[in-house]
VODRENBA-921324 format. One record per residue (C-alpha): y, x, z. Coordinates in steps of 0.5 Angstrom, whole numbers. Each point is the difference from the previous one (the first is absolute). Example, Ala and Ser with C-alpha at 12.3 -4.5 7.8 and 13.67 -1.06 7.14 Angstrom:
VODRENBA-921324
+-------+-------+-------+
!     v !     u !     w !
+-------+-------+-------+
!    -9 !    25 !    16 !
!     7 !     2 !    -2 !
+-------+-------+-------+
This chain:
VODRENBA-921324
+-------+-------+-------+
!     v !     u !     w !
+-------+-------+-------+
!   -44 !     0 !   -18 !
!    -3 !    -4 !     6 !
!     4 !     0 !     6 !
!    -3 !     5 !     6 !
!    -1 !    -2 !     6 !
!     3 !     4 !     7 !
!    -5 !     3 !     5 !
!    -1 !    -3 !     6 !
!     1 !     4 !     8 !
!    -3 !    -2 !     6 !
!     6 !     3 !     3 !
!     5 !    -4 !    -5 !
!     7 !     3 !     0 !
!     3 !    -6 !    -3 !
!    -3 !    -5 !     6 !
!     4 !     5 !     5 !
!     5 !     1 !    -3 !
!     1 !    -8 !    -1 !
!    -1 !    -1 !     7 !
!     5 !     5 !     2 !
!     6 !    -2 !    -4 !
!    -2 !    -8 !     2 !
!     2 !     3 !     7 !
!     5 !     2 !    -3 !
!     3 !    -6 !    -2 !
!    -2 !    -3 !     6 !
!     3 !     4 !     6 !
!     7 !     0 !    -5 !
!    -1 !    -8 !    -1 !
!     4 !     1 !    -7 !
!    -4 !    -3 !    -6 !
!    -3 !     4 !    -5 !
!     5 !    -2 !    -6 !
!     7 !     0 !    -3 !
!     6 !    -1 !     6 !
!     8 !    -1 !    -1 !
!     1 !     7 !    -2 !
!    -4 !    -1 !    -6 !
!     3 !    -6 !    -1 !
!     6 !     3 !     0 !
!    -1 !     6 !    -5 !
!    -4 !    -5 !    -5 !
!     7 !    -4 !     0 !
!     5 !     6 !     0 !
!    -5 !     3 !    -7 !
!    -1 !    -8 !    -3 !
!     8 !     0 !     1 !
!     1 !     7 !    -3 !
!    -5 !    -1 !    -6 !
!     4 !    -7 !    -2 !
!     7 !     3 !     1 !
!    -1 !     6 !    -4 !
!    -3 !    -4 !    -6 !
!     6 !    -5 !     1 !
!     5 !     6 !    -1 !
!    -4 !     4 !    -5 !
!    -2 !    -6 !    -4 !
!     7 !    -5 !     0 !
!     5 !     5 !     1 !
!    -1 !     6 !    -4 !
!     1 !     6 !     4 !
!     3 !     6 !    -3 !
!    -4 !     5 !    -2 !
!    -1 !     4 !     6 !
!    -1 !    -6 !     5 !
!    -5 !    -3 !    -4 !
!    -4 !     7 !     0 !
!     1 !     0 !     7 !
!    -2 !    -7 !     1 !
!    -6 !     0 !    -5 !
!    -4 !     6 !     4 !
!     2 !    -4 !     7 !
!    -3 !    -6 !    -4 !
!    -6 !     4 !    -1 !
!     0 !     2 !     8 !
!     0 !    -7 !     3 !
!    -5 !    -3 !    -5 !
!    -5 !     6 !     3 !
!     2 !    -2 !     7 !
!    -1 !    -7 !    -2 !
!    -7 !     1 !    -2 !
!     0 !     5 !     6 !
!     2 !    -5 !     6 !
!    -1 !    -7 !    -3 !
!    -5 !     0 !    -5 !
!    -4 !     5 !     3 !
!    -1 !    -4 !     7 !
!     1 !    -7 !    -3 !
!    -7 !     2 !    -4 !
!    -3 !     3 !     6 !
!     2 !    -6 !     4 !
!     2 !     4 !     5 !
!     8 !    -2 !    -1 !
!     0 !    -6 !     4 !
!    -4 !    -4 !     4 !
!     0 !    -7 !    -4 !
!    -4 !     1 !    -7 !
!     5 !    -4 !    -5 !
!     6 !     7 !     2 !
!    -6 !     5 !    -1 !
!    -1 !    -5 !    -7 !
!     8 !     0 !    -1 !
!     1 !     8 !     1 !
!    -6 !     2 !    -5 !
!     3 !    -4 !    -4 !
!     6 !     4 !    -1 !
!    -5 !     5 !    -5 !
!    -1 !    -5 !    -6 !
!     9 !    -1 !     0 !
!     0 !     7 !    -1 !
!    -6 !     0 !    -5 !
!    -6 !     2 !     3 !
!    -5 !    -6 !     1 !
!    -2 !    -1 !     7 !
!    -7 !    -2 !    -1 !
!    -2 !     6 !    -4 !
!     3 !     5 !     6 !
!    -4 !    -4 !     5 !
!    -7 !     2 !    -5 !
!     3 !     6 !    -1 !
!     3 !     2 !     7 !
!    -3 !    -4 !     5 !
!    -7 !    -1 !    -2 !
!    -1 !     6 !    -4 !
!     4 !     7 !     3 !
!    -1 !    -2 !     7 !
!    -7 !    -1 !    -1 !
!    -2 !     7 !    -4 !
!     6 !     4 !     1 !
!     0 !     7 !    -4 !
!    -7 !    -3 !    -4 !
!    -1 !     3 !    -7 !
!    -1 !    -7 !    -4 !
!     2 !    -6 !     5 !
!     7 !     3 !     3 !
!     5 !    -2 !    -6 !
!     6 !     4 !     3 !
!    -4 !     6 !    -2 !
!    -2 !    -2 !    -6 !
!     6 !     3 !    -5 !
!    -5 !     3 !    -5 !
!     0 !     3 !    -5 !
!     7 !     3 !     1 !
!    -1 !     3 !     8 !
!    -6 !     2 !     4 !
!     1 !    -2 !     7 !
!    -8 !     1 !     3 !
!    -5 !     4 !    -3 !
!    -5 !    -4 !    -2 !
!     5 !    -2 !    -6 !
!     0 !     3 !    -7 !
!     5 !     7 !     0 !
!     4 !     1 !    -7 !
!     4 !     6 !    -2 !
!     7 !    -5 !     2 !
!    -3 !    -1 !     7 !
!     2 !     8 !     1 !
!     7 !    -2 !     0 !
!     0 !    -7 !     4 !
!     4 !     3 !     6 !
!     6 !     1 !    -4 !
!    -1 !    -6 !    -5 !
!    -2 !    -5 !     6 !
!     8 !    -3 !     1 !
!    -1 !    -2 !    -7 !
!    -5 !    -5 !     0 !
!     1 !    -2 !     7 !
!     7 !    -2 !    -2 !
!    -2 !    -5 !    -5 !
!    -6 !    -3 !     5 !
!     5 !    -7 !     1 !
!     2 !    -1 !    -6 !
!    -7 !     1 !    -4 !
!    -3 !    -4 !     7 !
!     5 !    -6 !    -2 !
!    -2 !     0 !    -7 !
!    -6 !     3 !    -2 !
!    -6 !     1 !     6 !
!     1 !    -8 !     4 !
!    -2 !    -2 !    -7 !
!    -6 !     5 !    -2 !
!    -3 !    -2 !     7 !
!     2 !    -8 !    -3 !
!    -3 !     0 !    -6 !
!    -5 !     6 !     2 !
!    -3 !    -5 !     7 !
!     0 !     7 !     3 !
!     4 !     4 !     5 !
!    -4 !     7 !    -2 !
!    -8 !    -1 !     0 !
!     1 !    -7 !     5 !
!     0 !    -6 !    -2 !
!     7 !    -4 !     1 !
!    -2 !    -6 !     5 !
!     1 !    -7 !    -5 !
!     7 !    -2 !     0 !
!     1 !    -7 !     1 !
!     5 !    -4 !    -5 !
!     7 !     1 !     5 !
!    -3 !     8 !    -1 !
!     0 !     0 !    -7 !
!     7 !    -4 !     1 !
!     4 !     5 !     4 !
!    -3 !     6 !    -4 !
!     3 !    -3 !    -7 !
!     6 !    -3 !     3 !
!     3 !     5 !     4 !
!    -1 !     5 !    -6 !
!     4 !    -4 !    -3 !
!     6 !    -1 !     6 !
!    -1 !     8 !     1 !
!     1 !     0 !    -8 !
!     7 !    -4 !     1 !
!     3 !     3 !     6 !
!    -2 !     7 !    -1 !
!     0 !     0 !    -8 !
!     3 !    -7 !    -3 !
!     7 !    -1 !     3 !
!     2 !     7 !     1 !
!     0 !     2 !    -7 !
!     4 !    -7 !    -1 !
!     5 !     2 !     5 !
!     0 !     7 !    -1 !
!    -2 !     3 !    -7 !
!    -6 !     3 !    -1 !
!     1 !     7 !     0 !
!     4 !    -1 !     8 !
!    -6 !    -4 !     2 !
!    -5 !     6 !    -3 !
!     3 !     5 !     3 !
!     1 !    -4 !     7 !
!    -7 !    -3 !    -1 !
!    -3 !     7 !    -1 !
!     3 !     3 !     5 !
!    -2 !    -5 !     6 !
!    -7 !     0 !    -3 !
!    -1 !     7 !     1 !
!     3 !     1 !     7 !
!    -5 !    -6 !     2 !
!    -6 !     2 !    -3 !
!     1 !     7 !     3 !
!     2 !    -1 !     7 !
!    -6 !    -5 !    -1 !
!    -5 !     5 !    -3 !
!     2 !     6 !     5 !
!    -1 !    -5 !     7 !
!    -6 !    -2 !    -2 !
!    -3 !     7 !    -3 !
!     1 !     4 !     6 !
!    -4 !    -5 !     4 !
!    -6 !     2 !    -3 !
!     2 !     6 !    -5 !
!     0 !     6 !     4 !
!    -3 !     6 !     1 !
!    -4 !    -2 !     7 !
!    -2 !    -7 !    -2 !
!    -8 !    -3 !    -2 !
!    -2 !    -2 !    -6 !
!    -6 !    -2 !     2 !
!    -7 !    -2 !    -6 !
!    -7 !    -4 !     3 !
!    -7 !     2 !    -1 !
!    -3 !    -2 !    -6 !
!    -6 !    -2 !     3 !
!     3 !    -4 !     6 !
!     7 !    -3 !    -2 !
!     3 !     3 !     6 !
!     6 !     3 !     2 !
!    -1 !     6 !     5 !
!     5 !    -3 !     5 !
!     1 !    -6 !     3 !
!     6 !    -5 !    -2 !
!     5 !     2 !     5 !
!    -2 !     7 !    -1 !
!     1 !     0 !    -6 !
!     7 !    -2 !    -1 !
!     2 !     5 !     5 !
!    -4 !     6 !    -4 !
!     4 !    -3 !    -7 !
!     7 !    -1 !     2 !
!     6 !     3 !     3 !
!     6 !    -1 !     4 !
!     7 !     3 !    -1 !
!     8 !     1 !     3 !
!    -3 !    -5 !     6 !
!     6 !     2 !     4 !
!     5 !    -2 !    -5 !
!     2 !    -6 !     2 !
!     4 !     0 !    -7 !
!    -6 !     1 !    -4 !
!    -4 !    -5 !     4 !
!     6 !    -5 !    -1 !
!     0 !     0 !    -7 !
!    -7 !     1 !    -3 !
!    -3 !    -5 !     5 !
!    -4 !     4 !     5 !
!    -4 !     2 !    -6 !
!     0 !     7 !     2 !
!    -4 !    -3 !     7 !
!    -5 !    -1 !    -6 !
!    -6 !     1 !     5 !
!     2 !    -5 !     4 !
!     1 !    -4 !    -5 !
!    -7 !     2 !    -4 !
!    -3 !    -2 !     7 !
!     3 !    -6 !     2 !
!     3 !    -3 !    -7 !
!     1 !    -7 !     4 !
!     6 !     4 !     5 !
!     7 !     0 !    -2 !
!     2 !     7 !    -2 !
!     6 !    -2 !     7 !
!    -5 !     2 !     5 !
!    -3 !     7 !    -4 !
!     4 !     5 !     5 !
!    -4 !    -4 !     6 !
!    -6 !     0 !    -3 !
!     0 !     6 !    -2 !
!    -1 !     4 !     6 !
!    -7 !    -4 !     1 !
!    -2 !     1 !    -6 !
!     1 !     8 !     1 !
!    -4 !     0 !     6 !
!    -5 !    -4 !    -3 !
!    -1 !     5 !    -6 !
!     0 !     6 !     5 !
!    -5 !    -3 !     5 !
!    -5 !    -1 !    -6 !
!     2 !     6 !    -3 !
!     3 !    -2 !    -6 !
!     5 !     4 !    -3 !
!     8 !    -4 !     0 !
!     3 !     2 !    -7 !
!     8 !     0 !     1 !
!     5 !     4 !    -4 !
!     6 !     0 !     5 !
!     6 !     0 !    -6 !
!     0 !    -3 !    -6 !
!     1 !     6 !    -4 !
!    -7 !     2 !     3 !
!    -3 !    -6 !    -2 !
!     2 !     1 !    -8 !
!    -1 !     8 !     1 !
!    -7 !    -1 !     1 !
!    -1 !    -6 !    -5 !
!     3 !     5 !    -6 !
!    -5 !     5 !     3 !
!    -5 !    -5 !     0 !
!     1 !    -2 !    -8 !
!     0 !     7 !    -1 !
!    -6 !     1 !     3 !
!    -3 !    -5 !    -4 !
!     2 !     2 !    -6 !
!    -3 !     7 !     0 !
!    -7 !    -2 !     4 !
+-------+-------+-------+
């Protein structure tokens, strides 16, 4: 599948837009990236994450506390790759390269690999949000139905009662099953992987095997296996679903876009920036506890527009981005709660089953 191209407007939303928000950040004299309060919250998680992996790991808690500390395990590793990772690998978590390098590096410790997420994430769904064949975050076939350009089987009828399932096992089976067909396929989807240098291929084989040892490895010797299974299986699921859920209800729902190009032209209908604001959707963004924990990635329109900003400054530039979109007539999609956000994903996995 060829990659479409977006429209072009002689009144561009997106030039306005940037136009704005770099006034924005001029009047206010702040810088665009990370600042200490991130600093801080990156320390408490990286802390958080060390001191129950030490304690689950070499002092063998009772049955109860090692329940207890597995699923908050699976909880600060999400919020890792929510508020480190995620902004390291934007490049948005500081103003100096090598920290933005360090912070995206936290994924391949914790089994991801860095550079497939830059191919998957960065490049590809940023780029075509919600585009059936080129977004890999939709691509969950043939087990879901999340556009309706996609195949519809007889199971995809009970999708919105199943979807927890499959969405639980999402870190695990990224860890040990879809990092390595993108690397051995040299695809993220239909797109090429950009060629990886000797140090990429080095990263990628090294760090499964750091991943294997830290996670897999020395639990198991200090453990016994069955513990570690019951430990591991637990975290991993936590992870996966909190993941799966944060990520889903960005773009998932009842009002969002899921947009096709021309088959003559190649084009998509709508401009970039227009496009970003038609395909995604925001959630519980005065819940200063929700945007604490996911990173601002309930500001997902902020964040689909301007990637490159930290998720700190989200709440401020939230109201430009408002405004924007009311003056240009665009629709602002936000669901208020999160239980709003997951209603209207399971309306959306219903309807999708059925249609």
């Amino acid at each position: 599948m060829s990659l479409p191209k977006f429209s072009a407007s002689t009144q561009s939303f997106h030039i306005e837009l940037k136009k704005r928000i770099s006034n924005y950040f001029e009047e206010v004299g702040q810088s665009q990236t990370g600042n200490y309060n991130l600093f801080i919250k990156a320390v408490i998680l990286m802390v958080s994450f060390a001191f129950i992996y030490i304690h689950l790991v070499f002092f063998t808690p009772s049955a109860f506390w090692a329940i207890l500390e597995s699923v908050l395990l699976g909880g600060v590793v999400a919020a890792i790759g929510f508020n480190v990772m995620h902004d390291g690998a934007h490049g948005s978590f500081s103003k100096y390269k090598w920290v933005n390098s360090l912070a995206a590096f936290s994924l391949n410790i914790l089994g991801g690999n860095s550079f497939m997420w830059n191919m998957k994430h960065n490049v590809v769904h940023h780029a075509y949000t919600n585009v059936d064949g080129i977004d890999d975050d939709i691509d969950i076939q043939p087990w879901m139905r999340m556009s309706e350009t996609q195949k519809k089987y007889k199971l995809h009828r009970y999708q919105h009662l199943y979807f927890w399932v499959l969405y639980s096992v999402l870190y695990i089976f990224w860890i040990f099953l879809l990092d390595y067909q993108k690397y051995f396929k040299s695809k993220v989807g239909t797109v090429p992987l950009k060629k990886m240098s000797l140090s990429d291929h080095f990263v990628f084989w090294g760090f499964k095997v750091f991943h294997a040892f830290l996670f897999v490895g020395l639990p198991i010797y200090r453990l016994g296996w069955f513990d570690w299974m019951i430990s591991f299986t637990i975290f991993t699921l936590v992870a996966g679903f909190v993941l799966s859920m944060v990520f889903q209800l960005a773009h998932t729902v009842e009002h969002t876009a899921f947009p096709v190009a021309d088959e003559k032209t190649g084009r998509l209908e709508d401009e970039w920036a227009v496009h970003q604001i038609k395909t995604t959707a925001n959630f519980a963004t005065n819940n200063p506890v929700v945007s604490w924990l996911v990173g601002g990635l309930n500001f997902q329109i902020e964040h689909h527009l301007f990637p490159k900003i930290s998720h700190v400054h989200y709440p401020a530039i939230s109201k430009i981005i408002r405004q924007a979109c009311q003056d240009y007539g665009l629709v602002y999609i936000e669901y208020p709660r999160v239980r709003y956000a997951v209603a209207s994903h399971v309306a959306f996995l219903k309807q999708m089953g059925r249609k």
